[in-house]
N, C-alpha and C positions, 0 to 999 in steps of 0.2 A: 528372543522376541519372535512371535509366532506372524508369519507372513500374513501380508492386510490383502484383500480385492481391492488395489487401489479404484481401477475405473469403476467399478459399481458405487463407492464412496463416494466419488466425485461425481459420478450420476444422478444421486441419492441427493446430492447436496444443491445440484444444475434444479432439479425438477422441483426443489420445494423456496426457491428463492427465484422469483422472477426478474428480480433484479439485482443486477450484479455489480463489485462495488469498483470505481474508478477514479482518479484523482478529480478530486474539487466535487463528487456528487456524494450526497448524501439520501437516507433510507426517505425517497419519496422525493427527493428533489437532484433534478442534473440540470448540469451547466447551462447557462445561455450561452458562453463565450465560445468562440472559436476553440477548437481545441486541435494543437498542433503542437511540435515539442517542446517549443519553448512555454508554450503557458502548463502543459501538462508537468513538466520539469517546475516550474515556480509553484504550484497548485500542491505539487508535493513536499516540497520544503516549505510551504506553510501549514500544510498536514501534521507535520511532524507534532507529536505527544501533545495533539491538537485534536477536540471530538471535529468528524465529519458534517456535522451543522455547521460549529464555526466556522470552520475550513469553505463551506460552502458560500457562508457569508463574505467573508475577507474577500476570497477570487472573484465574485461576482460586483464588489466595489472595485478592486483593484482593475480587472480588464474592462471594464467600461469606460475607464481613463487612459491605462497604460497599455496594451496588449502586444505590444512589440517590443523586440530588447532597447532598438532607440527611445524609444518613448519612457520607458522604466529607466534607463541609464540616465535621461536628462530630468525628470521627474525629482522636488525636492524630496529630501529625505523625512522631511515632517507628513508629505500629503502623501507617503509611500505608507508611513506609519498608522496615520489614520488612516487609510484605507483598510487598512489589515488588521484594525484594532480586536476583531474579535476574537482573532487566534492567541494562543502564548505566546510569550517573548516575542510579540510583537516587533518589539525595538531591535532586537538581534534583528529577526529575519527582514527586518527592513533594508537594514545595512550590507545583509550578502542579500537580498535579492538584484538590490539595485548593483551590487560590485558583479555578480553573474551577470546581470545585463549588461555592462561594461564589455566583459570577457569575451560575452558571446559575438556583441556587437564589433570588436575592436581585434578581436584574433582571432576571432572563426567565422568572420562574415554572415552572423546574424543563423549560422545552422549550429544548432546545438549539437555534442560532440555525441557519436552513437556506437562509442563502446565504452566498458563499463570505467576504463581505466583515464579515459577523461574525462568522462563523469565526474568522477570523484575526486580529481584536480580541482573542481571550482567549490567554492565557500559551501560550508552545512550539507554537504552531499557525503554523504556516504554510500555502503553497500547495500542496504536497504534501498534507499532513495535512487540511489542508480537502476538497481534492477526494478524500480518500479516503472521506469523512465524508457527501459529496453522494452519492458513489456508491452508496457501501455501506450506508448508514443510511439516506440518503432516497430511494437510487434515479433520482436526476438525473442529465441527462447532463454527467459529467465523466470524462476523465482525468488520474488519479491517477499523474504520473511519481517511481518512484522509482526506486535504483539500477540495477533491471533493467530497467526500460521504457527507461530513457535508455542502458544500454549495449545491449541488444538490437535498437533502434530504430534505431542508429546503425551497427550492425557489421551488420544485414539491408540498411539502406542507404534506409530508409524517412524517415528526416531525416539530416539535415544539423546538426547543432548542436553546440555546446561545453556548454549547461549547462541542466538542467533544465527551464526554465522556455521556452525556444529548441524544446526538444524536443515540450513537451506543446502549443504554438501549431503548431507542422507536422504532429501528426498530427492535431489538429482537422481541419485541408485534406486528409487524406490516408485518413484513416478517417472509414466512412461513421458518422453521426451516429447512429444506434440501435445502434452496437457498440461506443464509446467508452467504455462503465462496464467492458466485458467485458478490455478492452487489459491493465490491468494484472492481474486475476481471474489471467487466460492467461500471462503473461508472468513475473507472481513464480514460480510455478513450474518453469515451463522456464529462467529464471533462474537455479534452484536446481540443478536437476539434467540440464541439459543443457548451455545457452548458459553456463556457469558463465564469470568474471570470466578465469579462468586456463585455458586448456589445452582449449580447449568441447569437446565430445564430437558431434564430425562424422559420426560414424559412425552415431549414433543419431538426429543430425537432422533432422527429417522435413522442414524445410522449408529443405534445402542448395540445393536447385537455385535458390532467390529470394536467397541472402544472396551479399550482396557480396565480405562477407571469406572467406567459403567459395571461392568462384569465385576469388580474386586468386589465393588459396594455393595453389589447386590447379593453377592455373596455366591458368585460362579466363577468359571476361570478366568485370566489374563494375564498379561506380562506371560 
């Protein structure tokens, strides 16, 4: 695997996206609500395999009501669920949002926990959602791989991996360590509207001359 310019990549990628992506905002629309760790942490586990509009909508119903973990914890579970109607599995994430309100509320005095390994003690949090929560809420160095970090990372040719977790250990090695919060910021976006899953739009991609699958196709080098 032939060494990337990482920083010029993610230079490349800062200057043609003016906006960068964050939990609960979507391409043209951020939050009204206060954003501090606990709604940044809820906003994510209703992200989950959820487009960023919906996600947008839900959070912006929900903290107009709820916005503290007391408030969510004693909130019924029906007017949790409509609030959040727009997202998937609505009804799951109803049930652990309001039980993480609990937790937060009732054993950790209303501060959400800020490392990753109690993070991911509370309901629907995983390793993803954790380090999105370090990044974005606490501003620690993590990356946050989700669907586009792990297909972008792979098809630029900056790791090597099959699954998430494969992905976010090879770019620790590979991105320098004060721009790792920035990885996924840069990459949900061009995710969206460039490196798209199907059919990417090469034409518009600034940074073709480093990706791999750009070069196979075209029929120059890579990998």
């Amino acid at each position: 695997m032939i060494e990337k310019p990482v920083d010029e990549i993610l230079d490349r990628l800062e200057a043609r996206s003016p906006q960068r992506a964050s939990p609960g905002s979507a391409i043209g629309l951020e939050p009204s609500w206060r954003r501090d760790p606990f709604t940044m942490l809820i906003a994510t586990v209703l992200s989950q395999r959820t487009r960023d509009e919906c996600t947008w909508i839900a959070s912006e119903k929900l903290f107009s009501e709820y916005g503290t973990p007391r408030a969510l914890m004693n909130a019924p579970e029906e007017s949790i669920t409509a609030a959040i109607g727009a997202v998937n599995f609505h009804k799951g994430k109803a049930r652990a949002i309001k039980e993480i309100a609990r937790i937060i509320h009732e054993e950790h005095h209303d501060a959400v926990p800020s490392d990753i390994e109690g993070l991911m003690a509370l309901p629907m949090v995983g390793r993803k959602t954790a380090n999105c929560v370090l990044a974005y809420a606490f501003e620690k160095d993590a990356i946050c791989v989700d669907t586009h970090v792990h297909r972008i990372s792979n098809r630029i040719g900056l790791v090597r991996s099959a699954g998430p977790d494969g992905t976010e250990e090879q770019l620790k090695v590979v991105v320098p360590r004060p721009r790792w919060r920035s990885v996924n910021e840069l990459m949900v976006r061009f995710g969206q509207e460039i490196c798209t899953p199907l059919r990417p739009k090469h034409d518009l991609c600034p940074i073709q001359e480093f990706c791999d699958t750009f070069l196979q196709e075209s029929g120059r080098t890579g990998r």
